[in-house]
N, C-alpha and C positions, 0 to 999 in steps of 0.2 A: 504494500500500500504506500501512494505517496500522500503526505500530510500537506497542503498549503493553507495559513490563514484557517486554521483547526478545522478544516474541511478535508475528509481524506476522500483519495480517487486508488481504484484498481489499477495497479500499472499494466499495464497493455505494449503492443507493437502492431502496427498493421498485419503482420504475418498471424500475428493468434487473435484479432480484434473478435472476433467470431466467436471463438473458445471462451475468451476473460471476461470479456460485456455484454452486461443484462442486457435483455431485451430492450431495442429504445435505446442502445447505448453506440455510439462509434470510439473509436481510439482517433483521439486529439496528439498528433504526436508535434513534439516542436521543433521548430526549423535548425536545421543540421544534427537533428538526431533521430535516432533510431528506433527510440521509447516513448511513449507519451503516460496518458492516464486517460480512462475511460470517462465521457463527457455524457450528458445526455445529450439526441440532437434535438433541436428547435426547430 
C-alpha cells in the first residue's frame, strides 16, 4: 500500500492493473515510472 496525505492506495502497474484494482479502479501510474497506485476512474 502507498500512504499519501493519510489516504492509502493499492500499489499497482499497468501490467497487473486488472489483478490489484477493485472494480471501478485503473492504475494511475506517474510519469517516468513504472508503478502507480490504484485510482478510482471518474
Amino acid at each position: 500500500m502507498a500512504c499519501y496525505a493519510k489516504r492509502c492506495r493499492q500499489l499497482c502497474s499497468k501490467q497487473n492493473e486488472a489483478r490489484v484494482c477493485a472494480s471501478g479502479e485503473s492504475c494511475h501510474v506517474e510519469p517516468g515510472t513504472t508503478s502507480g497506485v490504484c485510482q478510482l476512474d471518474f
